[in-house]
N, C-alpha and C positions, 0 to 999 in steps of 0.2 A: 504494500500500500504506500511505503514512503516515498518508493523507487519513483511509484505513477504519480506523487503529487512533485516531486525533483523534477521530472520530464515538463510536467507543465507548468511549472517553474520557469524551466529553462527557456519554454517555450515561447511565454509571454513577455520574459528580457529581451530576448532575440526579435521579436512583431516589435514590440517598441522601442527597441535602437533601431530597428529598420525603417522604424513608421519613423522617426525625428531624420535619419539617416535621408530618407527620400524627401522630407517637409525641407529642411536645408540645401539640398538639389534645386528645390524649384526654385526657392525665394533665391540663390542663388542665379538659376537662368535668368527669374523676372528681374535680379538687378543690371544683370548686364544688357539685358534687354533694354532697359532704360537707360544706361551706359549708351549703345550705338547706335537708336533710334537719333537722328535731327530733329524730333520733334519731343514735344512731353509727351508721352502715352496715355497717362492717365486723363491729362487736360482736353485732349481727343476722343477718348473715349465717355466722359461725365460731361462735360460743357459743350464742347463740342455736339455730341451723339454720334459720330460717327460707328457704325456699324457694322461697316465690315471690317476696322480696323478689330474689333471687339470678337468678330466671330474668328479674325486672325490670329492673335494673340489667344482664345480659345481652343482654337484649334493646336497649335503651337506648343500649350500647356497640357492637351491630350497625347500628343503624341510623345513629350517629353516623359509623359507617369508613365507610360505603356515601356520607354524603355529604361526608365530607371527602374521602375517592377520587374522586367525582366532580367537586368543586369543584378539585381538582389537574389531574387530566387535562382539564376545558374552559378 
């Protein structure tokens, strides 16, 4: 019984260094992003409304999780 409560132990340090592990990836991309943008991001996106910039930068931050989850898990 101690062995099975150690494994999910183990289990649940491991999800949450991975889960901070990947949350610091993005906000990482999203600064650089804002880094080499010529424009404010954010100021285009909220004041602005620009919208495809928004479905850009969504899309962007999709496909960024898809592969820092996969660079985790192999």
């Amino acid at each position: 019984m101690e062995i099975f409560a150690a494994v999910q132990l183990a289990e649940i340090g491991s999800t949450i260094v991975y889960t901070l592990l990947g949350v610091l990836m993005l906000g990482l991309c999203w600064w650089i992003i804002n880094l080499i943008s010529p424009f404010p991001v954010v100021k285009e996106i909220e004041h602005d409304q620009n919208v495809a910039l928004a479905v850009l930068i969504g899309s962007v931050f999709l496909s960024l999780s898809i592969i820092i989850a996969a660079v985790i898990i192999s």
